[in-house]
N, C-alpha and C positions, 0 to 999 in steps of 0.2 A: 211540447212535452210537459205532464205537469208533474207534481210536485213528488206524487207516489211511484210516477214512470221514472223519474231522477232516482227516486230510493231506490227502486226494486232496483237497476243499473247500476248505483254504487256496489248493492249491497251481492250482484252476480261479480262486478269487479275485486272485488274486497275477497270471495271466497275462489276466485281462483287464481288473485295471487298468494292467497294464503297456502292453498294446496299446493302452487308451484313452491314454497318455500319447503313445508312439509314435505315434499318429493325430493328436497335434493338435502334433506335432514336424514331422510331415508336412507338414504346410499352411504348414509357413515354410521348407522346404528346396527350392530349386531356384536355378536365375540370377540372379532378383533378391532373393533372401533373405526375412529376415523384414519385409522393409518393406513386401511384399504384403501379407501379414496385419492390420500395424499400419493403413496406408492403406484397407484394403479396406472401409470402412464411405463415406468417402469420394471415391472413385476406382472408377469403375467395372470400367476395366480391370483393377484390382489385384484387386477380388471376381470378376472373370471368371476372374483366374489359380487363384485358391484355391478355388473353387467347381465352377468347368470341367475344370480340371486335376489340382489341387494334390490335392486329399481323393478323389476319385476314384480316383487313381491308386497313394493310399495306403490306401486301403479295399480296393482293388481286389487288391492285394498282400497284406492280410490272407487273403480269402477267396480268393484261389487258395495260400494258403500252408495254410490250414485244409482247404479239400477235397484238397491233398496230402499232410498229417496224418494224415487220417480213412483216405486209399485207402492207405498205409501200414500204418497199424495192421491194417488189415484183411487185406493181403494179408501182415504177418509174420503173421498168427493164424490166417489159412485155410492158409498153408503153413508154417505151424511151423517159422519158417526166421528168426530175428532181423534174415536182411540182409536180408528181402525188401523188395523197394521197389515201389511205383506201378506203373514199367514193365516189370513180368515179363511181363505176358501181350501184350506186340505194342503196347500201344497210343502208347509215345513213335514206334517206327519208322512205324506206320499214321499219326499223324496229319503226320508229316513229308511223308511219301510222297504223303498228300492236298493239303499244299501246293506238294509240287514240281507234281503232276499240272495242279492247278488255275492254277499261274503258266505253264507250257509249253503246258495248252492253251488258256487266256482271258487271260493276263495281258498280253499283247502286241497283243491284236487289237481290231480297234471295239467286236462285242458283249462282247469278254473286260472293257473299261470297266463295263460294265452288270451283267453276270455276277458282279462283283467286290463291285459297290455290295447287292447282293442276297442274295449268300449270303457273299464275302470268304474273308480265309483264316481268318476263326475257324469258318466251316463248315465250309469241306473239313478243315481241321486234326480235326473233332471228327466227320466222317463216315470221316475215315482211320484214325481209333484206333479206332470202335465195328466196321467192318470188320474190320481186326484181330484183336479181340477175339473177333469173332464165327467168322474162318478160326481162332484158336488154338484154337476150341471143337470145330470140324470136326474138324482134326486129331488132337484128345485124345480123341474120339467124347463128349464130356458133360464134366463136372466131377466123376464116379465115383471118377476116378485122380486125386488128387492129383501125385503125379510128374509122369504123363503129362502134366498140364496145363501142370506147370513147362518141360516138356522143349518142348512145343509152342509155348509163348510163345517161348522163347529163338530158336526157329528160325525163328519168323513173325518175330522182332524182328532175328536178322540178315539173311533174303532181303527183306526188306519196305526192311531201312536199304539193301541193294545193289541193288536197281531205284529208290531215289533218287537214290544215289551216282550212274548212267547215266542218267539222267533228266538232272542237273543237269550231267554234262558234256557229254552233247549238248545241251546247251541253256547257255550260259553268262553266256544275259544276266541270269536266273535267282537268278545265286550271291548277287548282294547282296541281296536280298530272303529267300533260302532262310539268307542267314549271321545277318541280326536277329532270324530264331525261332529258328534252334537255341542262338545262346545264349540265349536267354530276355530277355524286356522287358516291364515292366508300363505301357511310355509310353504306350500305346494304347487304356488301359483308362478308358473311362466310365463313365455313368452306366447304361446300358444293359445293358451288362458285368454288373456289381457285382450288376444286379437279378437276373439270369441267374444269376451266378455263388453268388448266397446263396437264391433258391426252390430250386435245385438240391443246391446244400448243404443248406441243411434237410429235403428229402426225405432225401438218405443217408443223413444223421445218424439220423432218425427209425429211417428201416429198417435201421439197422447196429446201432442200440441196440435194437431188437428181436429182432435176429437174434445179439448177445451171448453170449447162453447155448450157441448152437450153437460159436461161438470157445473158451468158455469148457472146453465139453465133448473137443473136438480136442485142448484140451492139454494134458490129461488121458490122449489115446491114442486111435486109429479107434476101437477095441474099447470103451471104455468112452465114448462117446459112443455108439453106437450101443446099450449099455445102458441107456441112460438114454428110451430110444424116442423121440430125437428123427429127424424126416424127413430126414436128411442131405443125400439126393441135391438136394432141392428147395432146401433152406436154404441147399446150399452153390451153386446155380446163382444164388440172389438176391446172396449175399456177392460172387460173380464179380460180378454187374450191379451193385449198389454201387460194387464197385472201379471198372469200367468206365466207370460212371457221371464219377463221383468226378476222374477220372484224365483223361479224355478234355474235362470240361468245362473245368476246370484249366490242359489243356494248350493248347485254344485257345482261350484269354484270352490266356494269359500267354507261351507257346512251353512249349519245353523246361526245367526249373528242375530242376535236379542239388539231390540228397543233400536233400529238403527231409523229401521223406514216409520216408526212412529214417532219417532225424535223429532228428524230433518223437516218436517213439513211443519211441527209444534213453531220450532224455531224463526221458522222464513216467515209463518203468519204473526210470531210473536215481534218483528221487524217490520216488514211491510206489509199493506192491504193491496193487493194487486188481485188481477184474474187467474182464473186458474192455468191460459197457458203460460204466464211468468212464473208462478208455486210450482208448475212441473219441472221447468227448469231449473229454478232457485231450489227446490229440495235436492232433485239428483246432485248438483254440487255441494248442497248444506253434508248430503248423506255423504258423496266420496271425505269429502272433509275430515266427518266425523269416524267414521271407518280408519281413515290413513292416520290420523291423531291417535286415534286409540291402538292401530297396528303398532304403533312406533311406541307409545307408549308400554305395551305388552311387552316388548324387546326390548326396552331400555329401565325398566324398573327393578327385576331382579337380574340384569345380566351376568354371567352370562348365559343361565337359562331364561328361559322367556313363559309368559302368562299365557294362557288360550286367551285369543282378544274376544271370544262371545262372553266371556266370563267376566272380561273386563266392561264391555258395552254392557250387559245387563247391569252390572253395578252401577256404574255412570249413570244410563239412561234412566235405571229405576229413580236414583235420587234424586235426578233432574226433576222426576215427575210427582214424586213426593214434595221437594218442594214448591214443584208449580201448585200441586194441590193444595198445601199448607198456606201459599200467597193470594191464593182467591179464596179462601174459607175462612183467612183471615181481613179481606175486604169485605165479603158479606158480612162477620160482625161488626164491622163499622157502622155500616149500613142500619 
């Protein structure tokens, strides 16, 4: 093992006993403090809080911080683009668009009650991204053209955010329900959730550290990936479903969560240089990390109301990246 296999290993050890730490920080942050936890052996209502609530919703924030890691790295490695994040290909504005649709046409009316409890907005949310996803495929004609696909996402992502935008102002009873997912909240998130949210992580994970070597060969250059004889065309259609995957389940759990899956993978390569199937790894935990840090955070800064945590990640993340920019702009005047 050499020297960067040692790093990348500390540095997978180091971020999931940090998460375990943060997980049971979780179970004593909210209204009533740590005296849930303490009482909870006791008191039924107090184990109801920390069991029903409390670890759900901070597990739950792990793994939608993780599967926004994983669709990250994946989508800077299939487009060899550092900034790329999660939502390039359509799917924050699809799964939006799937919840304006679903609150305008069920969410007002008798059977919309029924309609709601059945499929809710973490369906529509995740049949509005995979949508998306699948008109950004139409548009690019396949995954072939890299660019094309960039260019396609961008444009499904802002007509898809502007028949929301007219959605929600014809409709404006709407807005306060459509204003809780776009900043993002993991108050919602059970046990249910969590089960959902980590078989489906561990499929990605699985097929994205499979599909590795095809990342690894891209960044290398088309031309010398395509030396190497791997299947491109197919590989990089699974890399897209990953992402989509990834990205779409993420997003309805949790809403929209800024700068998470563009962070995580910033971070692991700003520590080690490894392959890409260690970065897939090492991001999905950098992301839950980052995600469960900032849920707790959210709950615990003005308690005992709480912040939307996308409001809180966008802040964070943006600054992170303003000062990454400010630290290499100020090495090239060195230079």
């Amino acid at each position: 093992m050499n020297r960067e296999q040692r790093r990348a290993l500390a540095l997978g050890a180091a971020l999931l006993v940090l998460g375990a730490l943060v997980l049971l920080l979780g179970a004593g942050v909210g209204s009533t403090g740590f005296e849930s936890v303490f009482a909870a052996r006791r008191d039924p209502v107090a184990m109801q809080i920390v069991w029903e609530i409390r670890l759900p919703r901070t597990l739950g924030a792990w793994l939608a911080g993780a599967l926004l890691g994983l669709a990250g790295a994946v989508a800077q490695g299939l487009f060899r683009n550092p900034l790329a994040d999660p939502y390039l290909l359509g799917s924050a504005s699809g799964a939006s668009l799937g919840v304006a649709v679903g609150l305008w046409l069920f969410g007002a009316s008798p059977a919309g009650a029924q309609w709601m409890v059945r499929l809710g907005m973490t369906g529509a949310a995740f049949v509005g991204a995979v949508m998306a996803v699948m008109l950004t495929l139409v548009l690019a004609r396949g995954v072939q053209q890299t660019l094309r696909l960039l260019l396609a996402g961008v444009i499904v992502g802002v007509v898809l955010g502007a028949v929301k935008d007219l959605i929600a102002i014809g409709s404006t009873d709407i807005l306060q329900a459509m204003q809780g997912f776009m900043l993002g909240s993991t108050g919602l998130v059970g046990w249910s959730a969590c089960a959902v949210m980590g078989v489906l992580g561990a499929v990605c994970l699985l097929v994205g550290w499979a599909l590795a070597p095809v990342l690894d060969g891209l960044a290398l250059g088309e031309a010398t990936a395509e030396s190497l004889g791997l299947p491109l065309p197919a590989m990089r259609a699974a890399l897209v479903a990953v992402l989509a995957l990834a990205t779409g389940t993420a997003v309805a759990q949790t809403g929209l969560i800024a700068f998470v899956g563009l962070a995580a993978p910033h971070l692991v390569r700003s520590a080690v240089k490894t392959t890409h199937a260690r970065l897939l790894a090492l991001s999905a935990a950098m992301g839950g990390l980052l995600l469960m840090a900032a849920d707790l955070l959210a709950r615990w800064l003005i308690a005992p109301q709480e912040l939307p945590v996308g409001v809180l990640t966008a802040v964070l993340g943006g600054s992170y990246l303003l000062w990454l920019m400010h630290r290499r702009s100020a090495r090239g005047g060195v230079r």
